[in-house]
NULUMVO-569613 format. One record per residue (C-alpha): residue in one letter; x, y, z. Coordinates in steps of 0.2 Angstrom, whole numbers, padded with zeros to 4 digits, always signed. Example, Ala and Ser with C-alpha at 12.3 -4.5 7.8 and 13.67 -1.06 7.14 Angstrom:
! residues 2
A+0062-0022+0039;S+0068-0005+0036;
//
This chain:
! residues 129
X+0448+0533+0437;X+0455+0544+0451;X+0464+0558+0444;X+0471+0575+0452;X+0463+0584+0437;X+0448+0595+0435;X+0431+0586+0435;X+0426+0592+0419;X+0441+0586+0412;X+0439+0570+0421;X+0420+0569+0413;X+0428+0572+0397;X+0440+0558+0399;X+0428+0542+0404;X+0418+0550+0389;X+0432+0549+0376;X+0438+0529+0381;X+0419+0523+0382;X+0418+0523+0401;X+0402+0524+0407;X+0401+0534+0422;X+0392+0527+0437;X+0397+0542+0448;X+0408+0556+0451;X+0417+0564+0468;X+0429+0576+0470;X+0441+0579+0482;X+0431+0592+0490;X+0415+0579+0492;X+0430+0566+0500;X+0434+0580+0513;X+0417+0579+0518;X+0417+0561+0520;X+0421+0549+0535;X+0428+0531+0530;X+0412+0522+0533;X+0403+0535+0522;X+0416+0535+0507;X+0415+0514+0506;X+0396+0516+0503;X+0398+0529+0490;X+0414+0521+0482;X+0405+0505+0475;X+0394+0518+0466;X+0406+0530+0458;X+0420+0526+0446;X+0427+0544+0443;X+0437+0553+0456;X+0443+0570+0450;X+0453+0585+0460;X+0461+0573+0473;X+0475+0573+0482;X+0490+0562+0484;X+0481+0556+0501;X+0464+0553+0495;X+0470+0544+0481;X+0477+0532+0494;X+0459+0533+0507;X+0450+0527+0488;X+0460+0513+0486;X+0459+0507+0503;X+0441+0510+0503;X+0441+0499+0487;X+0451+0486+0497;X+0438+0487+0509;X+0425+0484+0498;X+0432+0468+0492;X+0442+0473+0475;X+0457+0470+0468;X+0466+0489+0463;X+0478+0491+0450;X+0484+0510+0453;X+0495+0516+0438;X+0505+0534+0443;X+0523+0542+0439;X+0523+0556+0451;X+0532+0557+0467;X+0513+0561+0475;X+0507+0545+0466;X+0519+0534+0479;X+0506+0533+0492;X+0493+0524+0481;X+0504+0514+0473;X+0511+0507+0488;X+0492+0505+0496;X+0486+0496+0478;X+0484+0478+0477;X+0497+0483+0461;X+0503+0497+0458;X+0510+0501+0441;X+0523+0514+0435;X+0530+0519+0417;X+0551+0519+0414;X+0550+0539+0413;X+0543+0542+0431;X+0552+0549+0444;X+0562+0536+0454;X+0552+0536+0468;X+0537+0531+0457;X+0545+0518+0449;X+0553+0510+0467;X+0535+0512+0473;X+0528+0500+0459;X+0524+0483+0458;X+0528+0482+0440;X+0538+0495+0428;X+0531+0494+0410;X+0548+0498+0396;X+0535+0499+0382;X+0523+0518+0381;X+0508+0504+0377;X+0497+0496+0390;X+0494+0484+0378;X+0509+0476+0388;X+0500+0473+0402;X+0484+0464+0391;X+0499+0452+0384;X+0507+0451+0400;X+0490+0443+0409;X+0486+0433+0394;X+0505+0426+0395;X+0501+0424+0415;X+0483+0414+0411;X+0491+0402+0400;X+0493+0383+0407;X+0510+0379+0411;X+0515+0365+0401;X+0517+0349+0409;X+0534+0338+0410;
//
């Protein structure tokens, strides 16, 4: 999870889905970071709270570096970054235009349900002719 929002509420939010959390870093513990630092401590934490538009994008490209496939979901104008440097980047229909351009998908339904059915749909075995 990397979220501009406080680190309380961030806490608060991995609580509240059932996400066990592995570690926490704020924006201020990222300033203090170089690259090679933040790829060791990334593997270890899955909450980033209080970042910034720029951060958000050094995460996902430590992620990257680290071997991972990042999905990045955002429908800001600060969320463009990150959702350009995600392996896919995914908006909702009410973003801003910028957001929504940014993406690699768009998703018409308020339900991310869509995206399970979506994979599932994209697993199945093509029928044969």
């Amino acid at each position: 999870m990397i979220t501009g929002d406080n680190k309380l509420v961030a806490a608060h939010t991995a609580q509240a889905i059932g996400m066990e959390m592995t570690g926490l870093l704020t924006g201020g513990d990222l300033n203090d970071l170089t690259d090679e630092a933040l790829w060791h401590v990334a593997d270890r934490t899955n909450v980033f709270a209080e970042v910034d538009p720029n951060q958000k994008e050094r995460i996902i490209l430590a992620q990257k570096k680290l071997g991972h496939v990042v999905g990045y979901m955002g429908d800001g104008i600060n969320d463009a970054p990150a959702l350009h440097a995600a392996d896919v980047g995914i908006s909702v229909d009410t973003a801003v235009d910028v957001a929504k351009e940014a993406a690699d998908l768009v998703l018409l339904q308020n339900d991310l349900a869509v995206l399970h059915r979506g994979i599932l749909e994209g697993a199945r075995p093509s029928p044969t002719r």
